[in-house]
MIZA-137411 format. One record per residue (C-alpha): residue number from 1; residue in three letters; x, y, z. Coordinates in Angstrom, 3 decimals, always signed. Example, Ala and Ser with C-alpha at 12.3 -4.5 7.8 and 13.67 -1.06 7.14 Angstrom:
! MIZA-137411
<rec><mivo>1</mivo><sepa>ALA</sepa><east>+12.300</east><north>-4.500</north><up>+7.800</up></rec>
<rec><mivo>2</mivo><sepa>SER</sepa><east>+13.670</east><north>-1.060</north><up>+7.140</up></rec>
END
This chain:
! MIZA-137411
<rec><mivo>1</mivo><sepa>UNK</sepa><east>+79.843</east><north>+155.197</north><up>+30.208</up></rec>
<rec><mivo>2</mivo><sepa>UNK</sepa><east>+78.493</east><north>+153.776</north><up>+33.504</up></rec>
<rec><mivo>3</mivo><sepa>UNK</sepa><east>+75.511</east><north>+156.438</north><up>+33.492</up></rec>
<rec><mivo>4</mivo><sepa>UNK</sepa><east>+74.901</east><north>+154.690</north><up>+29.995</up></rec>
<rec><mivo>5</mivo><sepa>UNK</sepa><east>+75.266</east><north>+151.508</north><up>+30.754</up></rec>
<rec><mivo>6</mivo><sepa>UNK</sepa><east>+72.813</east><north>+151.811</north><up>+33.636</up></rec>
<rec><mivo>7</mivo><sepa>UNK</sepa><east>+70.187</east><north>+153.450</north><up>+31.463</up></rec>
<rec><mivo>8</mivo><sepa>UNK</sepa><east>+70.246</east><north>+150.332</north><up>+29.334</up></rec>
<rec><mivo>9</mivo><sepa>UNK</sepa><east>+69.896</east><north>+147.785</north><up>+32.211</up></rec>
<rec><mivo>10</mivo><sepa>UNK</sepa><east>+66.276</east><north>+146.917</north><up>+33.572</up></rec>
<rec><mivo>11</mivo><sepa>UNK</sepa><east>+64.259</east><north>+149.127</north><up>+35.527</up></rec>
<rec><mivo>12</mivo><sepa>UNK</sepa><east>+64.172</east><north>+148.236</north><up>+39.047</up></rec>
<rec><mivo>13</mivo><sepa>UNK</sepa><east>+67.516</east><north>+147.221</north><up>+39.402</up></rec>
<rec><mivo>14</mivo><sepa>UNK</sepa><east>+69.059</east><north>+150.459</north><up>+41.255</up></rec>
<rec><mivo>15</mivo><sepa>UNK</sepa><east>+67.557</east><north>+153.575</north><up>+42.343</up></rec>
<rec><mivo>16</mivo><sepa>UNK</sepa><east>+66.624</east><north>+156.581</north><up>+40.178</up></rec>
<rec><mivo>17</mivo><sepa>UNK</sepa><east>+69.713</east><north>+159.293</north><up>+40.596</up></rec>
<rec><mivo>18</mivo><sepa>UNK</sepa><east>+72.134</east><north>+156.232</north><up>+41.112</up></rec>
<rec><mivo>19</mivo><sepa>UNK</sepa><east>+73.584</east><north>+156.573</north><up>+37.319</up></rec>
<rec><mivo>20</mivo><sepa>UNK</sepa><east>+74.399</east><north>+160.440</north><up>+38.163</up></rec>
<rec><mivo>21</mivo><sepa>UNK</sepa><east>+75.917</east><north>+159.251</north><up>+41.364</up></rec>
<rec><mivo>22</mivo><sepa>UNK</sepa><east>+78.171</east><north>+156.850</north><up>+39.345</up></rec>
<rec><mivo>23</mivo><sepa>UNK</sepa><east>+78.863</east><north>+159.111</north><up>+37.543</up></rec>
<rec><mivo>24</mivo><sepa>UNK</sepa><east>+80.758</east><north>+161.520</north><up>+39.941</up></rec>
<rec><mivo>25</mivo><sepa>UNK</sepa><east>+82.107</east><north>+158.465</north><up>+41.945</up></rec>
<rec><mivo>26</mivo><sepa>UNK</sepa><east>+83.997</east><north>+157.473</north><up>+38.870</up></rec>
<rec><mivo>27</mivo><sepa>UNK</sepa><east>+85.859</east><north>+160.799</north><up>+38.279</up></rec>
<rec><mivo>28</mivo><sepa>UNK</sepa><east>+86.109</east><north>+161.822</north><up>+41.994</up></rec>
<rec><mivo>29</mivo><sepa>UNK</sepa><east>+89.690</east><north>+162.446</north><up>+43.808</up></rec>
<rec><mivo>30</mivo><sepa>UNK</sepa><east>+87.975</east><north>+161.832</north><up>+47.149</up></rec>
<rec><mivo>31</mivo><sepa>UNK</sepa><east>+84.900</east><north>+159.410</north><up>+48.041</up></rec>
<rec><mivo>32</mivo><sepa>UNK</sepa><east>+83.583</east><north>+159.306</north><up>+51.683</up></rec>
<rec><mivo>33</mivo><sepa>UNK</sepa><east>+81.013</east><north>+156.424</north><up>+52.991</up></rec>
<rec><mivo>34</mivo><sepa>UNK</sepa><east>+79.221</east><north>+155.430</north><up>+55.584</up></rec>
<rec><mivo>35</mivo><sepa>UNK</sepa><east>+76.807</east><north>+152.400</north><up>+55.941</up></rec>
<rec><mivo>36</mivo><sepa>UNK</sepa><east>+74.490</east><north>+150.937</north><up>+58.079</up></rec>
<rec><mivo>37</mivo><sepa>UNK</sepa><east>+74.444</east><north>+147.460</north><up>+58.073</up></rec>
<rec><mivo>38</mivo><sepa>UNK</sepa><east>+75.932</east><north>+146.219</north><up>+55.202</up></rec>
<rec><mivo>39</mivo><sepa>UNK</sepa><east>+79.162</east><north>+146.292</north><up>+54.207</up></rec>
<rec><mivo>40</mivo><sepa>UNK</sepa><east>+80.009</east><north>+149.400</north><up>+51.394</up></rec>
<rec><mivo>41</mivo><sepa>UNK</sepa><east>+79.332</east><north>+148.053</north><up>+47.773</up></rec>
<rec><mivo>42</mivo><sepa>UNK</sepa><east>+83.003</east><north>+149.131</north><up>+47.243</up></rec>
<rec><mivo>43</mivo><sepa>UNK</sepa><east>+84.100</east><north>+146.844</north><up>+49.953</up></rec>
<rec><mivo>44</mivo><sepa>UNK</sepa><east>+82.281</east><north>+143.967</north><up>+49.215</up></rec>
<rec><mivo>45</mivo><sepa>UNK</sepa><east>+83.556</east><north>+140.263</north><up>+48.161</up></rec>
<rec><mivo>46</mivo><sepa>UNK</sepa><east>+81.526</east><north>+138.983</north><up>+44.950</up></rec>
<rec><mivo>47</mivo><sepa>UNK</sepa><east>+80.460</east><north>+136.329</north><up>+47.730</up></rec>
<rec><mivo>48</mivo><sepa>UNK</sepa><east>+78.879</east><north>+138.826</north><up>+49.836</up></rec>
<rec><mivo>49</mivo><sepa>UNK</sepa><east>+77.707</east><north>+140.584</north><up>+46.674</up></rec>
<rec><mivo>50</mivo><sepa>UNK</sepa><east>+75.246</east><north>+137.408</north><up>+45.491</up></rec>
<rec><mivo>51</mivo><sepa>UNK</sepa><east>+74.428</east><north>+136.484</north><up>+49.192</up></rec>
<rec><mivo>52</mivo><sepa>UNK</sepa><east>+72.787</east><north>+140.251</north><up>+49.653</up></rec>
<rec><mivo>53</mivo><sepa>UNK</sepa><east>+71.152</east><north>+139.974</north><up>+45.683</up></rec>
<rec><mivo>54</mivo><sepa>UNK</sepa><east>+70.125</east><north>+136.494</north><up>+46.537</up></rec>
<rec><mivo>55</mivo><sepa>UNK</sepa><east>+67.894</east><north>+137.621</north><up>+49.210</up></rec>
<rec><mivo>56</mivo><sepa>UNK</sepa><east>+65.773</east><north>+140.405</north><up>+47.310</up></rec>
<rec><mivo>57</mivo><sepa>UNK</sepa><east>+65.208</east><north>+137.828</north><up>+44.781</up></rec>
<rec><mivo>58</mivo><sepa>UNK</sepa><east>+64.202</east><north>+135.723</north><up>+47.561</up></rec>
<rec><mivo>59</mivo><sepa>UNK</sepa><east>+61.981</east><north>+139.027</north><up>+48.477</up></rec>
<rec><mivo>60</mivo><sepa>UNK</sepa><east>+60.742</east><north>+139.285</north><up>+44.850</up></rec>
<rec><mivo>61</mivo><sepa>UNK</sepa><east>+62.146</east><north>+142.876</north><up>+44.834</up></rec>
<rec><mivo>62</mivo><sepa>UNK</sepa><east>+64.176</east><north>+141.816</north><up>+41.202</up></rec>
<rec><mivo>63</mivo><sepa>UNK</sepa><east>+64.723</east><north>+139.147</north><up>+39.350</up></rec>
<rec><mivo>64</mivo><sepa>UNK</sepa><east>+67.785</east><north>+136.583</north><up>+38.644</up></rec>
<rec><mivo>65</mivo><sepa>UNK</sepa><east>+68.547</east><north>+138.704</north><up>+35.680</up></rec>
<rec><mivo>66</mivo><sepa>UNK</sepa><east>+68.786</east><north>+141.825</north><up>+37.490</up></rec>
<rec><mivo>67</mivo><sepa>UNK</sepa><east>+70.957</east><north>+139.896</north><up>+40.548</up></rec>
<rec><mivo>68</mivo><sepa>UNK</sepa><east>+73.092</east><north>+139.462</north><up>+38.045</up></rec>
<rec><mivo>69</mivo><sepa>UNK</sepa><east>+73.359</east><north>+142.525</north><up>+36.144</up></rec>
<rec><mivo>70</mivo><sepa>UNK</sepa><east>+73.614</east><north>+144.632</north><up>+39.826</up></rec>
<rec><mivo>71</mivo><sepa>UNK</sepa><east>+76.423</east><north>+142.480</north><up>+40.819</up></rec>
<rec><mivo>72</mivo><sepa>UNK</sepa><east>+78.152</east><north>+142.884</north><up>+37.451</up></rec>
<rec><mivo>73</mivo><sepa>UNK</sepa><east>+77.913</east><north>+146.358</north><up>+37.566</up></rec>
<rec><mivo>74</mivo><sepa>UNK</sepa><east>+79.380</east><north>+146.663</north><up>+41.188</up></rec>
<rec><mivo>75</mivo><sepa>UNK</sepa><east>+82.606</east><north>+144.231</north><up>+39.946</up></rec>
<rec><mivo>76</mivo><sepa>UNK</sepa><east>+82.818</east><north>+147.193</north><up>+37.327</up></rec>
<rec><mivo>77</mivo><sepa>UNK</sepa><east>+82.642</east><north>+149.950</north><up>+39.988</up></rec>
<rec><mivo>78</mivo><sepa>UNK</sepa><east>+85.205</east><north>+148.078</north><up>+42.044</up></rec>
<rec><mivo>79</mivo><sepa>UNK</sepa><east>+87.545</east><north>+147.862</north><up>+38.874</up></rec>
<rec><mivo>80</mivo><sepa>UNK</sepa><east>+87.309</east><north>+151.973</north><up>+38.161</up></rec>
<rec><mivo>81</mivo><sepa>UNK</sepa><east>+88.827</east><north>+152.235</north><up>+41.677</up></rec>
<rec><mivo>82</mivo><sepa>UNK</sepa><east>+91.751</east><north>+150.387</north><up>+40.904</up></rec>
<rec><mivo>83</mivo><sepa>UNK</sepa><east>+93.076</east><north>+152.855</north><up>+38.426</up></rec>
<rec><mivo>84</mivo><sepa>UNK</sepa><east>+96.496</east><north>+153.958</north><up>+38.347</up></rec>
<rec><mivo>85</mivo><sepa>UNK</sepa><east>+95.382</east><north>+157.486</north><up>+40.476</up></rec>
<rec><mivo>86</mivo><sepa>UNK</sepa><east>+92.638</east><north>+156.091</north><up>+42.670</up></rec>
<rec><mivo>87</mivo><sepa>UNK</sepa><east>+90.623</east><north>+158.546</north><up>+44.769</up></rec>
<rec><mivo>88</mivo><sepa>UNK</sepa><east>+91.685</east><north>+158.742</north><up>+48.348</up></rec>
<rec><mivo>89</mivo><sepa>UNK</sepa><east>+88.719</east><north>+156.476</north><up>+50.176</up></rec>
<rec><mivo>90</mivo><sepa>UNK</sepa><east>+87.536</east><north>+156.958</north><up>+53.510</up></rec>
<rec><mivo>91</mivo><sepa>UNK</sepa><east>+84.939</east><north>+154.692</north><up>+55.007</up></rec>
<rec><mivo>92</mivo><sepa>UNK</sepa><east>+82.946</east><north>+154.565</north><up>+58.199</up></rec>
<rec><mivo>93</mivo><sepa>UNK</sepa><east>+80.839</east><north>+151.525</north><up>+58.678</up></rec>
<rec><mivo>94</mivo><sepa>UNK</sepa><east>+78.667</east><north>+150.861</north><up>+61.840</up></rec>
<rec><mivo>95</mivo><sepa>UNK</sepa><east>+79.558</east><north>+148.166</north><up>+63.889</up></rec>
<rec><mivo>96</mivo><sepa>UNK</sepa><east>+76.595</east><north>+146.604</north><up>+62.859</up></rec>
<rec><mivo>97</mivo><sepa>UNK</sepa><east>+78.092</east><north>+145.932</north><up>+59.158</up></rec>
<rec><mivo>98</mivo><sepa>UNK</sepa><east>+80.643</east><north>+143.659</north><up>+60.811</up></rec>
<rec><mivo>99</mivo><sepa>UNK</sepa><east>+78.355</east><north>+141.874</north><up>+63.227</up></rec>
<rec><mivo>100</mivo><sepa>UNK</sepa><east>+75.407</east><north>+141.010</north><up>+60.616</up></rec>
<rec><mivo>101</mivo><sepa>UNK</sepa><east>+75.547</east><north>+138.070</north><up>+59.196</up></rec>
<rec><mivo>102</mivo><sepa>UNK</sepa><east>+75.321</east><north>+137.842</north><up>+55.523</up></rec>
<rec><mivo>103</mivo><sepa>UNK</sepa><east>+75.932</east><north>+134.563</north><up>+53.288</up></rec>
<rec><mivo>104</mivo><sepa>UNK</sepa><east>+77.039</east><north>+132.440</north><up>+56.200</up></rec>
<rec><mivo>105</mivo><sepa>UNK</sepa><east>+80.439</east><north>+132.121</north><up>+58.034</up></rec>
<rec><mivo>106</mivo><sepa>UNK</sepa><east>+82.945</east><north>+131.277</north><up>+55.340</up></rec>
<rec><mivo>107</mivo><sepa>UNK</sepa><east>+81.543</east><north>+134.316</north><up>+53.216</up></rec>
<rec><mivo>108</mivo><sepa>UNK</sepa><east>+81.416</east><north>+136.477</north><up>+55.959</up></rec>
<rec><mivo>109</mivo><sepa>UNK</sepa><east>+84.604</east><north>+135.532</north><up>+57.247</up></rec>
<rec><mivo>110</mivo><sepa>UNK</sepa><east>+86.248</east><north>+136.189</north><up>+53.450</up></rec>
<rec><mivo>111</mivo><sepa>UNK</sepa><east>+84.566</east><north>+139.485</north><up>+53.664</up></rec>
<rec><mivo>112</mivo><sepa>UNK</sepa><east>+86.198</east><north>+140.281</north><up>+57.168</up></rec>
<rec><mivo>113</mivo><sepa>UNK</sepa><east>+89.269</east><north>+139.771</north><up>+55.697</up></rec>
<rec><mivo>114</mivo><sepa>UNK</sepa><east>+88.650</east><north>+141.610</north><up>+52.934</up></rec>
<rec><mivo>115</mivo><sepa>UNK</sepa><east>+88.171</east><north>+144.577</north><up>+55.080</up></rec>
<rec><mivo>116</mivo><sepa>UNK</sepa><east>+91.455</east><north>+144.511</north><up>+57.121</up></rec>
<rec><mivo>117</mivo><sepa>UNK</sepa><east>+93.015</east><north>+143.854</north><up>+53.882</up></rec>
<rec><mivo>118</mivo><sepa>UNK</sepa><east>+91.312</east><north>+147.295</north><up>+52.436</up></rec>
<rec><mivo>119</mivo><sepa>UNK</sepa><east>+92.865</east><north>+148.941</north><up>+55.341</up></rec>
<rec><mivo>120</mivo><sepa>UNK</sepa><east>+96.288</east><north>+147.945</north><up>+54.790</up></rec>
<rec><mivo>121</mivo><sepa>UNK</sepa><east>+95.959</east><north>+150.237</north><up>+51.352</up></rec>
<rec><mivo>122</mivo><sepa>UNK</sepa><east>+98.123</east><north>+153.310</north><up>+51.261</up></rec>
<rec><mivo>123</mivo><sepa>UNK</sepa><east>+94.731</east><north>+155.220</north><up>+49.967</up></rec>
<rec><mivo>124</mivo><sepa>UNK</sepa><east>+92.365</east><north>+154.249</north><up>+52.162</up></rec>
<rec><mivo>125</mivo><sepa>UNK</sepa><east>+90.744</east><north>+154.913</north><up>+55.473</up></rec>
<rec><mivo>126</mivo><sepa>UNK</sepa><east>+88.685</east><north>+152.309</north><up>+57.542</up></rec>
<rec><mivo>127</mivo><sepa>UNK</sepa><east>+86.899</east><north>+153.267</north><up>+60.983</up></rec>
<rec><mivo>128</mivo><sepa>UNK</sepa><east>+84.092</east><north>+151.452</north><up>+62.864</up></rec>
<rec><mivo>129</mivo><sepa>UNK</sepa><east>+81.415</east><north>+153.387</north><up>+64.613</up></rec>
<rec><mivo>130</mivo><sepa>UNK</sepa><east>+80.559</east><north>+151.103</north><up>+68.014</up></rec>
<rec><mivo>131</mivo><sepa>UNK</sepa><east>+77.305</east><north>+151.200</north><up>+68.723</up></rec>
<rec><mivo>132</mivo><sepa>UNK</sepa><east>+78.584</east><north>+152.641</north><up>+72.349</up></rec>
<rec><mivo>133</mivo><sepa>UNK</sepa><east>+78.630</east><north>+155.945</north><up>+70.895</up></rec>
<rec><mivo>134</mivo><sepa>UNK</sepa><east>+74.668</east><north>+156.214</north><up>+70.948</up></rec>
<rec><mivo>135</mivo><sepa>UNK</sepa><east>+73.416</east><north>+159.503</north><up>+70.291</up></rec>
<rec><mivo>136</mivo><sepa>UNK</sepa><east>+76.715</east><north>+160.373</north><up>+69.362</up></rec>
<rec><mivo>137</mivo><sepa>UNK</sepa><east>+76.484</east><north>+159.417</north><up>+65.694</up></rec>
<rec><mivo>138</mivo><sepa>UNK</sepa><east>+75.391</east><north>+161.856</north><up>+63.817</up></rec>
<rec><mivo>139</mivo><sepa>UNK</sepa><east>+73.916</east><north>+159.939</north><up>+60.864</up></rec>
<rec><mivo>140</mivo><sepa>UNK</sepa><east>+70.698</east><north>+157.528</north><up>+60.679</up></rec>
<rec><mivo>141</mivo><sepa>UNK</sepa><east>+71.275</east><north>+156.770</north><up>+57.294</up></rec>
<rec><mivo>142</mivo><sepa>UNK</sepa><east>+73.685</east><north>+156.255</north><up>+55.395</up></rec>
<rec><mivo>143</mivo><sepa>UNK</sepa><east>+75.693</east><north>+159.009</north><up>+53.632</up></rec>
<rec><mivo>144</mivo><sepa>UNK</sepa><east>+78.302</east><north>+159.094</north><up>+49.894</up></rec>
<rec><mivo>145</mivo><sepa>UNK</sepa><east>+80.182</east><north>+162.303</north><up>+49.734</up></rec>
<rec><mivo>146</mivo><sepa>UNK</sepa><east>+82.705</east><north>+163.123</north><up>+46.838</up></rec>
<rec><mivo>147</mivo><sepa>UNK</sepa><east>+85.130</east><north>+165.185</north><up>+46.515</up></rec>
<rec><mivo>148</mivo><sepa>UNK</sepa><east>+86.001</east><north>+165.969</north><up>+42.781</up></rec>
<rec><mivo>149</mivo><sepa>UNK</sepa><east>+89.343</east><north>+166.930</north><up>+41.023</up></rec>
<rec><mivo>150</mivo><sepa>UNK</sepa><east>+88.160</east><north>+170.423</north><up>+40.941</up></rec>
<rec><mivo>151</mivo><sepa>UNK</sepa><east>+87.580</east><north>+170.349</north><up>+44.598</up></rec>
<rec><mivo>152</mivo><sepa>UNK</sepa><east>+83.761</east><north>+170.927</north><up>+44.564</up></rec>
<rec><mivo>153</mivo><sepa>UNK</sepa><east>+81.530</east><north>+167.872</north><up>+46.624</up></rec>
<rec><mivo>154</mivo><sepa>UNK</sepa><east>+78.769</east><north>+165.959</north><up>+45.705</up></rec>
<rec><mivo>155</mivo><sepa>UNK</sepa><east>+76.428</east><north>+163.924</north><up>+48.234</up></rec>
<rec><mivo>156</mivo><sepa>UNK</sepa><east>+74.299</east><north>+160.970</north><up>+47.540</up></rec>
<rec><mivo>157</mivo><sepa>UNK</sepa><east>+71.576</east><north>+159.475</north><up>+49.904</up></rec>
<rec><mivo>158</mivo><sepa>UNK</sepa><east>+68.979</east><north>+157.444</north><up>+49.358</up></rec>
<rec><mivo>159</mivo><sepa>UNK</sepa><east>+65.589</east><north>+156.903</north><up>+50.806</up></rec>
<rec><mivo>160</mivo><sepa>UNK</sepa><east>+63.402</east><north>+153.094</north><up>+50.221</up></rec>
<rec><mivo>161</mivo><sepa>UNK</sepa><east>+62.463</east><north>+154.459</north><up>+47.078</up></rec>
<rec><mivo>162</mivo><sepa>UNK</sepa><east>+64.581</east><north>+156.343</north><up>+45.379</up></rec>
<rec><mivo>163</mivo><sepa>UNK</sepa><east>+68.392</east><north>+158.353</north><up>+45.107</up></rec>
<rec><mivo>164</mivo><sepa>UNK</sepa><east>+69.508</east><north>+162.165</north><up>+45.502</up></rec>
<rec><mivo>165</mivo><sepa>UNK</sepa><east>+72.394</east><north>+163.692</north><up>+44.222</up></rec>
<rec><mivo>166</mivo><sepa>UNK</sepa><east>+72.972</east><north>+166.862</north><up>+45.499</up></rec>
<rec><mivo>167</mivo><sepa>UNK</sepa><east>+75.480</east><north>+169.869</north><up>+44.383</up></rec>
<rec><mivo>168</mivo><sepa>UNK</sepa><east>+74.333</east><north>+172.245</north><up>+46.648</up></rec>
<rec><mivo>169</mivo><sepa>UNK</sepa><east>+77.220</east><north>+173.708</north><up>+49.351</up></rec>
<rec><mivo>170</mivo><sepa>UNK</sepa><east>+74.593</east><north>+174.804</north><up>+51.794</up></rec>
<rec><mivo>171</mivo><sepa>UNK</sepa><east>+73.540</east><north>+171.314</north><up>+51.560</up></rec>
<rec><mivo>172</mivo><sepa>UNK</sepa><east>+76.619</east><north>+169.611</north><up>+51.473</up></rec>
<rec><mivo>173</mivo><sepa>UNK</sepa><east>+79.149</east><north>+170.826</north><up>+53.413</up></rec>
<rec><mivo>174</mivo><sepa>UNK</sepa><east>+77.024</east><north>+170.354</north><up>+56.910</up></rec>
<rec><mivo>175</mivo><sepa>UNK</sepa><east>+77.292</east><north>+166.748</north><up>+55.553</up></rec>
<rec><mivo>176</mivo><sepa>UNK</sepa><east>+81.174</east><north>+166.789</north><up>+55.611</up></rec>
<rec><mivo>177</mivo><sepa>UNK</sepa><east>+81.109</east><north>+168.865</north><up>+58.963</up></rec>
<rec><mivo>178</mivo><sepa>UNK</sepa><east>+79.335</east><north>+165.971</north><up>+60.403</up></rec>
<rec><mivo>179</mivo><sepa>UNK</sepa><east>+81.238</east><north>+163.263</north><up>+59.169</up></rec>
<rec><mivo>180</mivo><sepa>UNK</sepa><east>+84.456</east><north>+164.559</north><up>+60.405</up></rec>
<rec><mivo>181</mivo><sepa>UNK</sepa><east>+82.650</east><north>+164.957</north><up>+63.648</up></rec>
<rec><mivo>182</mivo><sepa>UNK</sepa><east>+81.146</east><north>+161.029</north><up>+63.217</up></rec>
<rec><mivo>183</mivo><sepa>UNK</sepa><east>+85.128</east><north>+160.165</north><up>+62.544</up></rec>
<rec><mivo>184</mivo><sepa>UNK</sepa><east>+86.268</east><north>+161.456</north><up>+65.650</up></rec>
<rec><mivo>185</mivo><sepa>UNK</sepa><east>+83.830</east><north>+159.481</north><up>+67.506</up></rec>
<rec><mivo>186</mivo><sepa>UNK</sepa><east>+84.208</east><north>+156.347</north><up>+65.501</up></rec>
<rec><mivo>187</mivo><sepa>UNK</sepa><east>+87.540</east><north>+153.922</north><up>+66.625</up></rec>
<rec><mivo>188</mivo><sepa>UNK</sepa><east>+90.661</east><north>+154.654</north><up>+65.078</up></rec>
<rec><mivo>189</mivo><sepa>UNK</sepa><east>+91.787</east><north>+152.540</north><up>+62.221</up></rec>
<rec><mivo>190</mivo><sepa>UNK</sepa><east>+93.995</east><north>+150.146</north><up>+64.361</up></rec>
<rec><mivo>191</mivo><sepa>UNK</sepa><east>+91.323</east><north>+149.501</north><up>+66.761</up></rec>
<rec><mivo>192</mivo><sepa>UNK</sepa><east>+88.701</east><north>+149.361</north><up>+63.986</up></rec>
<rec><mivo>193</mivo><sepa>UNK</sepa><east>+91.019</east><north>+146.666</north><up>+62.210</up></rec>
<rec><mivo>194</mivo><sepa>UNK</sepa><east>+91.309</east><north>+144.610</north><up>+65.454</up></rec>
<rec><mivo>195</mivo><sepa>UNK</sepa><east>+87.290</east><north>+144.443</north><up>+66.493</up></rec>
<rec><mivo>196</mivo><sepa>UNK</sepa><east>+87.035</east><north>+143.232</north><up>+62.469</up></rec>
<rec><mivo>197</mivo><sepa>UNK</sepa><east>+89.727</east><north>+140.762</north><up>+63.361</up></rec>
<rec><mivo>198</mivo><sepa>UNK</sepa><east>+88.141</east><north>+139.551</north><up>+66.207</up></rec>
<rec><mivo>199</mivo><sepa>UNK</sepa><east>+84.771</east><north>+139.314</north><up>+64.622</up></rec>
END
């Protein structure tokens, strides 16, 4: 239903492969992010939402209508993760996703909050990557993998212009090998949730 519903909104509001991604995100046990800076689309307030839609409308990149229908969409994504089995969700965001500002202080402070509050969650996992760990980081971009119920993974990345899914093992599970090796570098959870604090 959301690869539908996305086929019926505008072009130009998401990438091409996005609707596949959503796809798999909504039926996955296990969804693994990390972003470069901007908070996850999962993790984001509806403040923080409009602030980043306002400003590619700003760009001319889409229109009001397609702000709209993009942040719609995302509220909808948010909602399928609420479900009474949600996936297990691990995130990864560098510390530049908590230092940007986006929206101005009282959005970005709601969204701060909204992060330590995502971390109290029995099913989730939040780590910051400090930009002390330089070359250490093993992603420049950043990287979706899921896990589905029949334990088989899916990635997603995106370039400026457009989105990959990919299926492929060989392809995929260096992707997980390097995000358990980007986890051990990042903080741990506690110390993650007291930098966001103290941002």
């Amino acid at each position: 239903s959301f690869e539908r519903e996305w086929r019926e909104i505008r072009h130009g509001v998401l990438l091409e492969g996005f609707p596949e991604y959503v796809g798999y995100e909504n039926r996955a046990s296990e969804i693994r992010l990390f972003q470069i800076g901007i908070v996850p689309g999962l993790l984001q307030t509806p403040e923080y939402a409009w602030a980043l839609a306002k400003g590619d409308v700003w760009r001319g990149s889409i229109t009001p209508e397609q702000a709209e229908e993009r942040v719609s969409f995302l509220a909808q994504r948010q909602a399928t993760l609420a479900r009474s089995r949600p996936p297990m969700l691990i995130v990864v965001m560098d510390e530049s996703c908590i230092l940007r500002p986006i929206g101005g202080p009282e959005v970005m402070k709601a969204q701060l909050r909204r992060l330590v509050d995502f971390a109290a969650l029995p099913n989730t996992v939040l780590q910051v990557a400090p930009f002390d760990i330089g070359e250490r980081r093993p992603f420049n971009l950043p990287v979706n993998l899921l896990t589905l119920p029949d334990r088989s993974m899916v990635s997603y990345a995106e370039s400026h212009s457009q989105g990959h899914v990919d299926r492929e093992s060989a392809s995929v599970l260096p992707l997980l090998t390097a995000y358990h090796q980007l986890q051990a570098e990042a903080l741990s959870q506690a110390a993650s949730v007291a930098m966001i604090k103290q941002a």
